[in-house]
KOLTOR-588065 format. One record per residue: x negated, z negated, y negated of N, C-alpha, C in turn; residue in one letter. Coordinates in Angstrom, 3 decimals. Each point is the difference from the previous one (the first is absolute). Last residue first. Example, Ala and Ser with C-alpha at 12.3 -4.5 7.8 and 13.67 -1.06 7.14 Angstrom:
REM residues 2
[r [-12.850,-7.080,2.250],[-0.820,-0.060,-1.190],[0.770,-0.730,-1.090],"s"],
[r [-0.290,0.070,5.720],[0.890,0.000,-1.190],[-0.900,0.000,-1.200],"a"],
//
This chain:
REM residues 93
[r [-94.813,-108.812,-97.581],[-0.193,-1.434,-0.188],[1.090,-0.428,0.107],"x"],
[r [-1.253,4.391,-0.107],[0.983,-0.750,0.797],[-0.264,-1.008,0.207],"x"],
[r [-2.798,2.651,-2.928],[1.229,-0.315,-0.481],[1.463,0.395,1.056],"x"],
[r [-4.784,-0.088,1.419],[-0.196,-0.810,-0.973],[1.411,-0.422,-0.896],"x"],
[r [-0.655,2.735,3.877],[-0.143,-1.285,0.276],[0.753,-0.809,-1.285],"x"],
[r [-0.601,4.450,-0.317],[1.430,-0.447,0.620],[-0.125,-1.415,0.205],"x"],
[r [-4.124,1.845,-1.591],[1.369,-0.062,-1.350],[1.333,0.032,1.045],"x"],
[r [-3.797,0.384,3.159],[-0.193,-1.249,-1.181],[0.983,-0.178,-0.799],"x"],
[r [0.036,3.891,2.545],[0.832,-1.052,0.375],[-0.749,-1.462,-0.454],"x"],
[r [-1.581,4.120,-1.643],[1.264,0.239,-0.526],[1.079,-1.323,1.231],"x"],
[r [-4.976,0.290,-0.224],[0.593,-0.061,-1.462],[1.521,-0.088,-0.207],"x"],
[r [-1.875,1.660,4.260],[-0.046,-1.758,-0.405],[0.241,-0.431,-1.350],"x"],
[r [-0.022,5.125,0.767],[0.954,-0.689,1.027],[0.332,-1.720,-0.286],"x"],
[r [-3.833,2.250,-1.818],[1.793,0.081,-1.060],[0.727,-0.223,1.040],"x"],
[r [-4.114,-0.203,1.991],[-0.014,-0.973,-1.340],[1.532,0.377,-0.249],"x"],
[r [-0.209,1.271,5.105],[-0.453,0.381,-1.519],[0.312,-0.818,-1.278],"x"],
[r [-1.133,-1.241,5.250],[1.059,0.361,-0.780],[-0.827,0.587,-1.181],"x"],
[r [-2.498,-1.561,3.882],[-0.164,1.037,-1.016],[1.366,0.492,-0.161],"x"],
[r [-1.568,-4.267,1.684],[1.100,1.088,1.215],[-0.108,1.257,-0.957],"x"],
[r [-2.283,-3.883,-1.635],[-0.625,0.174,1.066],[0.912,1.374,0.832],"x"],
[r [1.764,-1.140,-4.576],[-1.298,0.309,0.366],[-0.606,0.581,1.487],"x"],
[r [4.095,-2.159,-1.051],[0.266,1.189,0.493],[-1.731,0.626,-0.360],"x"],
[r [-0.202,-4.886,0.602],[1.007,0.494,0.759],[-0.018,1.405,-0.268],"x"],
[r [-1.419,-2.142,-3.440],[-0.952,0.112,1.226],[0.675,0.156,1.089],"x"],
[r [3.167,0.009,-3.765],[-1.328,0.766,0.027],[-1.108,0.376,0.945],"x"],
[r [3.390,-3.444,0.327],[0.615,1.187,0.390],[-1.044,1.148,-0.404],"x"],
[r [-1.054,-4.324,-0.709],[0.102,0.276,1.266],[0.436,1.442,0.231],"x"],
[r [-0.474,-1.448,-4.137],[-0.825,-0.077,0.453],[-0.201,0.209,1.537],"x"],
[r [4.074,-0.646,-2.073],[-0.486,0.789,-0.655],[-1.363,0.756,0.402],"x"],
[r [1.691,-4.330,1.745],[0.921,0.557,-0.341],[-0.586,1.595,0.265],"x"],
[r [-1.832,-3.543,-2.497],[-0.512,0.109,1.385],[1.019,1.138,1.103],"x"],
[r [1.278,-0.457,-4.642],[-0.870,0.283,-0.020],[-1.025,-0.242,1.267],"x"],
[r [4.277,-2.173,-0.666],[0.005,1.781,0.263],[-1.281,0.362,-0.511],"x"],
[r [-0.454,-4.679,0.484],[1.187,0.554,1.192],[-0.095,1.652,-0.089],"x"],
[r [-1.316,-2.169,-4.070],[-0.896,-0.018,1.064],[0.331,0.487,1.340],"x"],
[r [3.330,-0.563,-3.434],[-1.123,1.305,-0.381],[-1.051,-0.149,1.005],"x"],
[r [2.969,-3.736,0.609],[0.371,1.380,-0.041],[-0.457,1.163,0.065],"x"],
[r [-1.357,-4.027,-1.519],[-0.070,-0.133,1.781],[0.574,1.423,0.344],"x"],
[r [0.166,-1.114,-4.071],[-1.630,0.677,0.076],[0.227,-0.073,1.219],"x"],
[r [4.057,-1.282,-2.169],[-0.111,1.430,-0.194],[-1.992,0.361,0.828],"x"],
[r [1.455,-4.515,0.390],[1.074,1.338,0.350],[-0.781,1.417,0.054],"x"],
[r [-1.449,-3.002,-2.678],[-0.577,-0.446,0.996],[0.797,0.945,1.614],"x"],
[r [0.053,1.450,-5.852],[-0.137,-1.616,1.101],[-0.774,0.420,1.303],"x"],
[r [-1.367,3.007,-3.946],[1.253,-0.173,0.507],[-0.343,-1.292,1.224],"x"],
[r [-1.875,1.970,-4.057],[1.377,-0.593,-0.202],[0.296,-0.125,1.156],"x"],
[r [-4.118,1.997,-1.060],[-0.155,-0.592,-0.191],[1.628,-0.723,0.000],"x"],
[r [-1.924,3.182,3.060],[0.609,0.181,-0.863],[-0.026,-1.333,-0.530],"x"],
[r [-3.341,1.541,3.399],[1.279,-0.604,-0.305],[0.125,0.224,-0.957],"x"],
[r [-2.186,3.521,3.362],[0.202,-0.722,-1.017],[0.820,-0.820,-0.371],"x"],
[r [0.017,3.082,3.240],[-1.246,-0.811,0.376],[-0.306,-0.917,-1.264],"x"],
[r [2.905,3.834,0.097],[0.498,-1.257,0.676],[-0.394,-0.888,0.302],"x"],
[r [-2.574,3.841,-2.008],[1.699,-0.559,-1.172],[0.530,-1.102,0.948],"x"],
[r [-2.757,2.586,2.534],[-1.110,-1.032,-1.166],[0.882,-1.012,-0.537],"x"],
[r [1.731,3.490,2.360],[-0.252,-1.572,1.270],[-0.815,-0.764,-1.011],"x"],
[r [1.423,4.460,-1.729],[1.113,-1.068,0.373],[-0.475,-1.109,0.362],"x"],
[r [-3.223,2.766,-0.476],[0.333,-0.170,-0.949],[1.302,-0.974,-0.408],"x"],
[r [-1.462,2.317,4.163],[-0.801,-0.882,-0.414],[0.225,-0.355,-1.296],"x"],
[r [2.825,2.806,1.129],[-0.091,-0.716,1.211],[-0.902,-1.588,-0.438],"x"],
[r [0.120,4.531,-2.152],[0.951,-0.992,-0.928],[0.366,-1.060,1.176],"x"],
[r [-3.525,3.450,0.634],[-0.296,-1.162,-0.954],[1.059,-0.771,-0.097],"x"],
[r [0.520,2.790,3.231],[-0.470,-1.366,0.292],[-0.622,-0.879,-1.158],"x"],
[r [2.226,3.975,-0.639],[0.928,-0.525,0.943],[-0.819,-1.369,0.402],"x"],
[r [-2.129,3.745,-2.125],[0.989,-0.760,-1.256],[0.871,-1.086,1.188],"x"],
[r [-2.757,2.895,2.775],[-0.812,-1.085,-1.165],[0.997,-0.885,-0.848],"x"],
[r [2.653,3.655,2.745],[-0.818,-1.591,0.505],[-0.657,-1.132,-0.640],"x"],
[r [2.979,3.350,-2.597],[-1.013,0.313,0.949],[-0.499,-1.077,1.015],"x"],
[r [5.004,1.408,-2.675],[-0.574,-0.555,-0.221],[-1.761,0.385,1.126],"x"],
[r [3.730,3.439,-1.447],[0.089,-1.446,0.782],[-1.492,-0.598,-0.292],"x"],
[r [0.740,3.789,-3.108],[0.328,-0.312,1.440],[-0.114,-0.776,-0.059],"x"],
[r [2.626,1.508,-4.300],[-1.442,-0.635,0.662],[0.472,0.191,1.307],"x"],
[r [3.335,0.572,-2.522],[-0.916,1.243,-0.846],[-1.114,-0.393,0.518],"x"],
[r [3.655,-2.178,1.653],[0.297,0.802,-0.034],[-1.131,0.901,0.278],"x"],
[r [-1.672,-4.561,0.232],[1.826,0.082,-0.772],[-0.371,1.739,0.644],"x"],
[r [-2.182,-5.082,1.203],[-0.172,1.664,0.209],[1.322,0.459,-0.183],"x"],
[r [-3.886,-4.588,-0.019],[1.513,0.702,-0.275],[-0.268,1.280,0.255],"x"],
[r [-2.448,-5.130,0.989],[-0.377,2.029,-0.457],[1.466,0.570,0.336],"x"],
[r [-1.316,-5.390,-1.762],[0.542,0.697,1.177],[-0.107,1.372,-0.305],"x"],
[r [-1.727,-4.265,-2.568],[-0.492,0.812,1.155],[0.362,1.183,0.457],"x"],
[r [2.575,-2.408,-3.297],[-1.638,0.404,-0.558],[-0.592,0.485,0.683],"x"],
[r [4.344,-0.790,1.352],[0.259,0.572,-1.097],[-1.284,0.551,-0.743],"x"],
[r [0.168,-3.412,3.920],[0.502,1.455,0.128],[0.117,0.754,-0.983],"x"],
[r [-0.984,-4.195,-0.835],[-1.112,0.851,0.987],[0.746,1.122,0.415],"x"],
[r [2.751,-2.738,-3.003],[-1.478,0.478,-0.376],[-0.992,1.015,0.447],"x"],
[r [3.738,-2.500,2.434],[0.459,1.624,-0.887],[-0.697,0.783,-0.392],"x"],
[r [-1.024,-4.567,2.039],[0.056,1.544,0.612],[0.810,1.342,-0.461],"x"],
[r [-0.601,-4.335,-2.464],[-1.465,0.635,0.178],[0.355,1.086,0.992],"x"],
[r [3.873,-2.012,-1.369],[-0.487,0.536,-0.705],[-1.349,0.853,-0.300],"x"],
[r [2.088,-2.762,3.462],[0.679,1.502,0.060],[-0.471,0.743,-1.446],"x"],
[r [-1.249,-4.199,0.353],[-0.150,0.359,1.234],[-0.091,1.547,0.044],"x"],
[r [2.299,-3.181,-2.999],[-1.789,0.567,-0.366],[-0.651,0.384,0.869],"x"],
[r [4.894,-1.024,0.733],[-0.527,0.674,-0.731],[-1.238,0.167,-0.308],"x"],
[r [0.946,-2.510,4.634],[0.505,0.099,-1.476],[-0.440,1.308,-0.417],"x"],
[r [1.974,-0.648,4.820],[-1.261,0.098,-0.681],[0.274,-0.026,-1.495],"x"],
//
């Protein structure tokens, strides 16, 4: 996978994603599916650079992505559960 690839999913994880250090609790559900939905927006977008590759690509893990959402949806996984195997997905590309 190219670089501008791995660059928007850094992005989305880095802008989206709900953290939880030490001095905070864990993250909440809500915050867990905004950055869900918020991710799938960020992927749902083209980036204006990138070939043809790289979009067959981003499209691929973003259906991907989408599946796995509606998938642990319907089985009432928990948002930060799916949040948190989206970002395995996303950077085991």
């Amino acid at each position: 996978m190219r670089q501008s690839l791995l660059t928007v999913l850094a992005v989305i994880s880095m802008a989206t994603g709900p953290s939880a250090s030490q001095d905070q609790p864990a993250p909440k559900e809500e915050n867990c599916r905004t950055a869900i939905e918020a991710g799938l927006e960020q992927l749902r977008r083209t980036p204006p650079d990138l070939n043809s590759r790289d979009d067959e690509d981003r499209r691929k893990l973003l259906a991907d992505m989408e599946r796995l959402v509606e998938t642990n949806r319907r089985a009432g996984v928990s948002e930060c559960r799916t949040w948190t195997q989206m970002m395995g997905k996303a950077f085991n590309q």
